[in-house]
C-alpha positions, 0 to 999 in steps of 0.5 A: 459537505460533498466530496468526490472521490474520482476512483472506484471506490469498491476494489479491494486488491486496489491499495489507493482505492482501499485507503479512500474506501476506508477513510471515508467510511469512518467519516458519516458526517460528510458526504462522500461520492464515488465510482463503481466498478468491482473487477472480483468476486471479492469486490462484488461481494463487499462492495454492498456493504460499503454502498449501504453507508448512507453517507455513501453514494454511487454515481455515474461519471456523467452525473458526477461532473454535472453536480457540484462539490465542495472537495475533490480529493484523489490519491493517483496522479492519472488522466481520469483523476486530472480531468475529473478534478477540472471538470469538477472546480469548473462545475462548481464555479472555482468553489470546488477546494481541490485535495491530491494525497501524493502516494509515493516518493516522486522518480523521474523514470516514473510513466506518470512524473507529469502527472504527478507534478502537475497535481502536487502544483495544481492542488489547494491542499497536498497531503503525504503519506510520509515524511520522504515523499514530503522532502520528494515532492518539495525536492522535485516540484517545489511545493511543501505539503500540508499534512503528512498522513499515512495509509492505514491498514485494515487489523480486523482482516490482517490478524491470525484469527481471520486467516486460513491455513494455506495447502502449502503442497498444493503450492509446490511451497515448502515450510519454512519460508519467505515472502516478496509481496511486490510488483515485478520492476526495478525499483522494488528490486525482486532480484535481490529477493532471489539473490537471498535464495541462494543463501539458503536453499533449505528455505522457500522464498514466495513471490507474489504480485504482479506487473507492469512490464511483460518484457521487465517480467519476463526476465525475472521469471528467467531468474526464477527458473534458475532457482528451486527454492523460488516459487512465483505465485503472481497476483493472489487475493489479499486473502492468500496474501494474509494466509501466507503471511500467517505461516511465512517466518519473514517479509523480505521487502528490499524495495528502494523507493515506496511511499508508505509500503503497504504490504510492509504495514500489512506484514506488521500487523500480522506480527510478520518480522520484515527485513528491508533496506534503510532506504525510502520510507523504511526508517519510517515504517521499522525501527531497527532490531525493534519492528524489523531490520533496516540491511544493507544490499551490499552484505546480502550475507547479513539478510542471510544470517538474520533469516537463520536467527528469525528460523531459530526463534523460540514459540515464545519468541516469536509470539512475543515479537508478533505482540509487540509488532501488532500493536504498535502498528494498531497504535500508528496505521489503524484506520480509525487512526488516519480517518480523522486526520483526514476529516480535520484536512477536508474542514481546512480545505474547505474553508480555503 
């Protein structure tokens, strides 16, 4: 079986990128195809390895679309995504079984709702990454999916053994403190992040992640310099990202529409506890006083005194909650986990 995969497969910051990279090196017996272009040193770095897998092949766009395929799957609803999909059914005479993964919980204010609708329609199979963006692409666009399978996360590379002690003073970081690993924008809702802050001005609260919007940016950068127990870090490595996450006491993730959080998975790998709104996924991801706490926006007070009692944790406390965190999280999003849900997919899709 030749599957195409219309993305650049070798971008490690890219979490779409990262989840197809992923599932498909876990899959030998199919053969996958693929774009290159890293944009790090981290991406040149590993991207030989992933390239090394036989079953693994680099192309170029123009030979892509001159070769036939029995699947295209992809997982971004954009321009590039939608002609590579035609021009890939068209090559392969109507043969070609089209696979879109819907990645988060469709919004009208989205630059790419289009997009995004025409895919889910336009697809043979649909995929989610969880429940709430099943019910939001049937809501929105009227089509149900065929599989709810989540994004997984990479336990070798998010674990206290792989991290690094972090020069915290050389970040004007202060410990204890907290981390907002998010985009810029409304929806992830950074400014209730910074409201926190002012709770507890003995405790740092990290932000980093990137942008979108310069205008939409600046403006939380103006409510940062406002506050001296908030430092903006801007898009790091996930390298920087699991360091911190190794020495942070909590993620602070009050986003109010995701798909599946990735950065609330990588969090719960490291052990990290998370409190977050019972908003989106998050029902999902955490059970409640268990895997993290689900904290209504209205009591910010709440999120308050719950960072105090985590601060307080005893050694042995915390050690324990970061076991039993750890490993449910290997049991549900380890990749060896989702791969083979994707293989049993791509064996249906291709006998459309």
């Amino acid at each position: 079986m030749r599957i195409l995969l219309p993305i650049t497969l070798d971008r490690w910051r890219h979490s779409i990128a990262t989840a197809l990279r992923e599932t498909c090196i876990r899959i030998p017996d199919i053969s996958f195809y693929s774009f290159s272009n890293p944009s790090t040193e981290e991406d040149r770095a590993l991207g030989e390895s992933v390239w090394a897998h036989p079953h693994l092949h680099c192309v170029r766009e123009l030979t892509a679309f001159n070769t036939s395929f029995d699947i295209v799957h992809h997982a971004s609803a954009t321009n590039r995504n939608l002609i590579a999909s035609f021009l890939a059914r068209l090559c392969s005479l109507g043969r070609c079984a089209h696979v879109f993964s819907a990645q988060v919980e469709p919004f009208r204010d989205d630059p790419w709702y289009w997009h995004y609708r025409f895919s889910a329609r336009a697809a043979h199979k649909v995929t989610a990454v969880s429940k709430v963006v099943a019910e939001g692409v049937m809501r929105h666009f009227g089509r149900s999916v065929d599989a709810i399978i989540p994004n997984g996360v990479d336990l070798n590379f998010f674990s206290h053994e792989s991290a690094c002690p972090v020069d915290l003073e050389a970040l004007g970081i202060r410990w204890p403190f907290v981390v907002f690993a998010a985009h810029l924008e409304a929806r992830k809702r950074p400014d209730i992040f910074i409201e926190i802050s002012k709770l507890l001005p003995e405790l740092d609260f990290v932000m980093l992640g990137g942008y979108s919007n310069v205008e939409e940016r600046d403006s939380y950068l103006a409510l940062v310099r406002e506050r001296p127990n908030v430092r903006y870090l801007g898009l790091q490595p996930r390298s920087i990202l699991r360091d911190l996450y190794a020495g942070a006491a909590a993620l602070v993730f009050p986003s109010e529409i995701e798909g599946l959080a990735l950065a609330v998975v990588e969090a719960q790998a490291m052990g990290l506890p998370v409190l977050a709104q019972p908003k989106t996924c998050m029902p999902e991801l955490i059970e409640d006083g268990n895997t993290g706490w689900l904290l209504p926006s209205k009591n910010l007070d709440m999120w308050g005194r719950k960072l105090r009692d985590i601060l307080a944790w005893s050694t042995s406390e915390r050690t324990a909650y970061t076991a039993k965190t750890r490993a449910l999280t290997k049991e549900r999003y380890s990749w060896d986990v989702i791969a083979p849900l994707y293989r049993e997919m791509y064996l249906v899709a291709a006998k459309r």
